[in-house]
N, C-alpha and C positions, 0 to 999 in steps of 0.2 A: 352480097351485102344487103341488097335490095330482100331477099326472101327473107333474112336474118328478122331485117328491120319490118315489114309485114307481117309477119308471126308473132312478134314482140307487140307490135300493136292491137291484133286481133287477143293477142292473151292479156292483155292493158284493159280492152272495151269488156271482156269476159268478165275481168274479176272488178271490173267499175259495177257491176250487176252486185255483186254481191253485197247484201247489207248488214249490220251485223246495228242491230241495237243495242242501245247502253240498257243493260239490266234496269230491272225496278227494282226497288228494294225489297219489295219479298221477293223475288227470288233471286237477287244478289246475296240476301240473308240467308236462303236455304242453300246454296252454294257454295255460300264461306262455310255454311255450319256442316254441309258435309266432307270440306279439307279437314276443319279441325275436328270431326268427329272421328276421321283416320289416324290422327296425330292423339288423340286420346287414346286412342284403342293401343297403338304403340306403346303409349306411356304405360298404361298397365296391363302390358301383353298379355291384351284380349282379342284374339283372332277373329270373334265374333261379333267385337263391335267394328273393326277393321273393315269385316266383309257387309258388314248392314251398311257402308254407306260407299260399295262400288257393287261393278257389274261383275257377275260371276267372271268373265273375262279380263278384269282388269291384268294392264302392262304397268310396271312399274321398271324405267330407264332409270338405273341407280348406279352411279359412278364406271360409267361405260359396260354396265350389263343389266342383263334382260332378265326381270324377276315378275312373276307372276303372286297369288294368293297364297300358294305353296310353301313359294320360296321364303315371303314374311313367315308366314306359318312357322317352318322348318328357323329361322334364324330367332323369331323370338324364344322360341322351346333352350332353344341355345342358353339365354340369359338364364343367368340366377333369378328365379323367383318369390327364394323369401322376403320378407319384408326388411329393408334399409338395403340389402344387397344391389339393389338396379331402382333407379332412378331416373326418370326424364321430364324436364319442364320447358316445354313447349311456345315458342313467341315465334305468331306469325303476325305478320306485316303486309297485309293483303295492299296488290299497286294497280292493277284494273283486272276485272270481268268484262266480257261479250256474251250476248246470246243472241243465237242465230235458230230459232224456234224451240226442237226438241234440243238442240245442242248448245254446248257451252264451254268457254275457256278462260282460263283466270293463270295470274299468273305472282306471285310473291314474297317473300323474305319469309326465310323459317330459320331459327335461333334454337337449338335447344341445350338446354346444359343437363349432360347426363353425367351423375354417377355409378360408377360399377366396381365394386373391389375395394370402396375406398379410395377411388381415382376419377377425377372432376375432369372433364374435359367439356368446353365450350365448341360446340361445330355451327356453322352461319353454311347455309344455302339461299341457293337462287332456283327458284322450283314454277312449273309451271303443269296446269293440270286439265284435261278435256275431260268435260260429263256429259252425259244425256239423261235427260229427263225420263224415266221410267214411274208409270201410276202416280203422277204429280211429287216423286222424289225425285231429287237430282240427286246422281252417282256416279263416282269417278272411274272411268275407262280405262284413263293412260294418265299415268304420274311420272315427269322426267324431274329429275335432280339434278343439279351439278353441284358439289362440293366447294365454296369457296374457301375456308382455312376451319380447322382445329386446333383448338390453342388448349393446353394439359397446363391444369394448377395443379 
């Protein structure tokens, strides 16, 4: 119990070290603006504005699987891309930012209401996202999602 409790407190003074300051506003701005620059690109599945604002490596955790660049890639190609056929409008809800030098994590409500087919469906997540700073752009690494409900008008 004693070693238990010794370990617990050397990893307590550890991560007292670490500090994590509250963003400035430019770059809490160029932050948000590279989540929503993702969530545009989605909207008009544009793979290339997708990819302008992560790291070629970006992970995307999307309802318990592992999707990379590709895998956006490969699932937007999927939709219907004429015009009225596919639809997405986009409301995020930014709840806090950290940054910790080159890195960064933000974490926030994303709302979209897509149509596809002539079929509305409202989906609400809880999403939270790690960047690093790259040639004074910030771009997202790892994007996890958790689905909170879909409601079909």
């Amino acid at each position: 119990m004693k070693k238990y409790l010794l370990i617990l407190c050397v990893f307590s003074i550890s991560l007292s070290g670490i500090k994590a300051q509250k963003p400035n506003s430019s770059d809490e701005e160029k932050i948000h603006g590279a989540v929503l620059g993702v969530f545009d690109g989605l909207a008009t599945l544009s793979i290339s504005t997708v990819k302008s604002f992560c790291t070629p490596n970006c992970i995307i955790l999307e309802s318990g699987k592992i999707w990379n660049l590709d895998t956006i890639d490969l699932k937007m190609k999927s939709l219907p891309a004429k015009p009225g056929l596919y639809t997405r409008v986009n409301h995020l809800d930014f709840l806090d930012s950290k940054i910790n030098g080159d890195c960064a994590w933000i974490y926030y409500a994303n709302q979209a209401v897509i149509t596809m087919g002539g079929k509305t469906s409202v989906v609400r997540w809880l999403e939270s996202a790690f960047l690093k700073k790259e040639k004074n752009e910030w771009k997202i690494q790892l994007l996890h999602s958790t689905e909170l409900d879909r409601i079909f008008r």
